[in-house]
Every structure is written in structure tokens, then in C-alpha cells.
C-alpha positions, 0 to 999 in steps of 0.5 A, a space after each residue: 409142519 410147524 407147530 408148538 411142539 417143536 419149541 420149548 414152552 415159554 417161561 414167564 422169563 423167556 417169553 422175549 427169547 421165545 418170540 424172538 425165536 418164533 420171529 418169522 416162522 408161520 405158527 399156522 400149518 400150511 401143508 398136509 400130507 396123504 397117501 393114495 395107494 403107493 402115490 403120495 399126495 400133499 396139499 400145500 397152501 399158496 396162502 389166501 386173497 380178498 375178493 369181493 363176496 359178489 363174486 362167488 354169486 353173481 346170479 343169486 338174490 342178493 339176499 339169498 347170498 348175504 345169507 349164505 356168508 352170515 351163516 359161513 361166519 364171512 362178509 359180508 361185502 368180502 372174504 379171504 379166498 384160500 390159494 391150494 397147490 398140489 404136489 404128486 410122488 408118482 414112480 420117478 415123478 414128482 409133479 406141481 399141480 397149479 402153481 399159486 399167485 405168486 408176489 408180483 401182484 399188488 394187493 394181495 400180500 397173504 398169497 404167492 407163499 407156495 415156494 417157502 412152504 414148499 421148501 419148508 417140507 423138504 421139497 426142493 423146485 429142482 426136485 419137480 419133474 412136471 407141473 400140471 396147470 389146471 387152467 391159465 388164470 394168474 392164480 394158478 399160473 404165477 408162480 412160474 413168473 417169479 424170478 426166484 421159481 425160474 431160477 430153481 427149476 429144472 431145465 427138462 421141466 415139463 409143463 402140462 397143459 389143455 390144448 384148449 386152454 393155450 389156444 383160449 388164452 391168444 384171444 381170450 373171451 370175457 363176455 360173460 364173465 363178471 370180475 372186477 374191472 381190472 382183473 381181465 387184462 391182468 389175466 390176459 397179460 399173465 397168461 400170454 407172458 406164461 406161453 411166451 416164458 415156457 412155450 418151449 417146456 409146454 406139453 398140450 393135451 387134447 381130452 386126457 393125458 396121464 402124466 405119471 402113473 395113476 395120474 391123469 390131467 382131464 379136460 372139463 372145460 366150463 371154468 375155461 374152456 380147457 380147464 382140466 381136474 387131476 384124478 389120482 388113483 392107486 391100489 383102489 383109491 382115488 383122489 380128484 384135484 377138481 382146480 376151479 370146478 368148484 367153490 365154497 358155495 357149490 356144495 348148497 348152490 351148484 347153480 350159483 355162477 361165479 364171476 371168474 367163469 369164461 362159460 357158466 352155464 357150462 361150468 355148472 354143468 361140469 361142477 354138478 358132474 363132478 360132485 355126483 361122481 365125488 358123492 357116488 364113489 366116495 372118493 376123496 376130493 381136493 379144490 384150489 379154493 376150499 379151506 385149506 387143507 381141503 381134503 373130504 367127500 362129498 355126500 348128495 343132500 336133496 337136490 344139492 350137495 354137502 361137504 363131509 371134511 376129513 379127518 386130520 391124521 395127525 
């Protein structure tokens, strides 16, 4: 990680040489590192997006959700949504969970960071045995799509994916979601270009797949129909990588639908599962659109839930 520490601290004579030196390098952490028993784990931060704060509640009073940003500090019409990708050192794999925005997107220019932050911590794409792609949305997908990505990636990758989700993303229903107007055909073309790209390296699953040892992809469905979450578990610990299961306000509203749900009904269904199982087990709890590095626990509060973050270990 880059931090102050790895620079001479500036003079009032050296303060140019001191800029300069810094001049392109990112004075903000962008991953974090953990161990669950044997598996290392870290949390890398494909960078952040604007989205419109109407998104994260599209059945909620007005009134109640500018309320709720006021309190967050955020909005109140829009708010940097943060891009989280996981990578996983099981045994002799090592696995890219979800794999960020990519570049080939106008508008979004704090995202698609994952591939330099990647390389940054000493973790070469030719290195990666396996990605796990929670579900097919162009944020967790895109990555794969630039041209830089596909040219360091190793010819045996394999590419995990529900079986649900592949089948979803050739007729893609949008009737009950509510993004802006462009977004669906964006979504729809990225993810029929991802199965066109790396059909031949997909590996589909039905319910459950365990990808290396102590880490298993699990269907959901809800944010789309075969969105998955990744639970990692060793020597009596466990980790859940819950993708889009969740969102900044799910801890006080579960029940609020965000705009990007293919079957919010359904995925309120799944969150409330998730985080009571988070809430009775104690176990850590990583979500691709928490504030990086989003690492806590989650502890049951009346009839919703709170977000208890970790611990920095360094």
C-alpha cells in the first residue's frame, strides 16, 4: 500500500521534488489484506461511481431517503458508489472474484482501477487461475473487456458463472427495474459481448460450486436471477463475499428496492437471509458496493440491522 511512510517527508526546500515524486501514484489505499484460516483474502477497490441517490430507494418516501443521505453526510441528488473486487489464494488457485467497471465507459472516470491496483500489490493477471463473476452487470463484468485484461490472461482461465445468470443475460427482463434510461441496453450489450468473448472458458454451475478449497460460489438469485455470493471458509472461520446482495442502506432499510434489482421482492428476500446469517454467526462480511475496504459484521438492531466495520490491522 501506498502511504506517506514510503516517502521522505518534505522540506520547505523539497516540497516540488516531493510532488513530483508523488506525481501519478494514488495517496489513497486501494486494497486491504486478511487471512481466513490458511485462505488469504484481499479486498481491492475498482475505484468509485456517481449514481443517482434515487437508485438505492426507489420504494421509499422521498423524504425518508433524503433523510437518510443527510445523515450519511451524501446527496443529496447523487453519491460515489464504491466498485469492490476480491481476490482468493486457496491451495494452488488464485481466484478474481467480480472483476470491477472497466475504462470503456464514458462518464465514469474514478472506476475500472482494479488492474494497476492489482499489479500495484505484486499480483500479476497471468497469476489468476479462476474468476468468480457474481452476476453479469457491466460493473462486475468489464474488466474482462479491456483489451489490456485479455492480453495478460492466462489461456486455461476458468470462468465461473450460474447457469441462471448465462441463460438470464440472452433475453434479459427489465420490467421491474428502475435505472436510468440508458443503463439497460448498455447492461445487455456488455454482458452478451462477455459470453461472446469467454463462452469457451465459462464454467456454469446449477445451485453451488466449490472453486478451490473452502471456496464456494452460491446461487441466490434476487439481484438477478443467478447472482451468487462467495463464502470463504477455513480453520473455523468464514468470510461471505455477498456482490450486490446489499447496499449501503440495507443495514436500516432491507426493505428499500434498488433500481438495478431484476426481482426486488426477491432480493429483499435474499438480503434479509444474508444478514441474519451474517448477524448469527458472527462471520466477517465483504459487499462490492460497501465503503471500501468494506470488511465488518453485522449485528441484528430491533427489526433491521447495523453494520459493526473492522478493524484496520495495520
Amino acid at each position: 500500500m501506498t502511504t506517506f511512510l514510503n516517502h521522505p517527508t518534505p522540506t520547505s526546500n523539497s516540497s516540488d521534488t516531493y510532488l513530483d515524486e508523488l506525481a501519478g501514484e494514488e495517496l489513497v489505499p486501494s486494497r486491504y489484506a486478511l487471512r481466513i484460516g490458511e485462505i488469504d483474502v484481499m479486498v481491492v477497490s475498482d475505484g468509485v461511481l456517481p449514481l443517482p441517490t434515487q437508485t438505492m430507494s426507489t420504494n421509499a418516501d422521498p423524504a425518508a431517503r433524503a433523510a437518510w443521505f443527510k445523515d450519511m453526510y451524501l446527496g443529496p441528488d447523487a453519491f460515489d458508489w464504491a466498485l469492490n473486487v476480491l481476490v482468493v489464494r486457496s491451495a494452488d488457485k488464485v481466484i478474481l472474484v467480480d472483476a470491477g467497471l472497466g475504462g470503456q465507459f464514458p462518464g465514469f472516470p474514478r472506476a475500472g482501477q482494479f488492474p494497476k491496483r492489482l499489479k500495484a500489490a505484486g499480483i500479476e493477471l497471468s497469476s489468476v487461475t479462476d474468476v468468480i463473476i457474481t452476476h453479469m452487470h457491466m460493473d462486475h463484468i468489464g474488466g474482462l473487456l479491456v483489451d489490456e485484461v485479455k492480453a495478460q490472461l492466462r489461456p486455461d482461465l476458468r470462468i465461473h458463472v450460474a447457469a441462471t445468470e448465462v441463460e438470464f443475460w440472452k433475453a434479459p427482463d427489465f420490467s421491474l427495474t428502475s435505472m436510468p434510461e440508458p443503463v439497460p441496453d448498455v447492461l445487455r450489450t456488455t454482458a452478451q459481448q462477455f459470453v461472446t468473448e469467454y463462452g469457451s472458458k465459462l464454467h456454469t454451475f446449477e445451485d453451488e460450486f466449490e472453486v478451490a478449497p473452502g471456496v464456494v460460489a452460491k446461487l441466490t438469485g434476487g439481484h438477478t436471477p443467478g447472482h451468487c455470493v462467495v463464502y470463504v471458509n477455513s480453520g473455523g472461520q468464514r468470510l461471505t463475499f455477498a456482490g450486490d446482495a446489499l447496499f449501503p442502506v440495507a443495514f436500516e432499510h432491507p426493505d428499500w428496492h434498488n433500481g438495478f434489482e431484476h426481482d426486488p421482492d426477491e432480493a429483499v428476500r435474499v438480503r434479509v437471509r444474508l444478514l441474519q446469517e451474517a448477524a448469527a454467526s458472527g462471520e466477517l462480511f465483504v459487499a462490492t458496493h460497501l465503503p471500501f475496504p468494506s470488511v465488518g459484521r453485522v449485528a441484528i438492531d430491533g427489526d433491521a440491522f447495523r453494520w459493526v466495520a473492522s478493524f484496520w490491522d495495520y
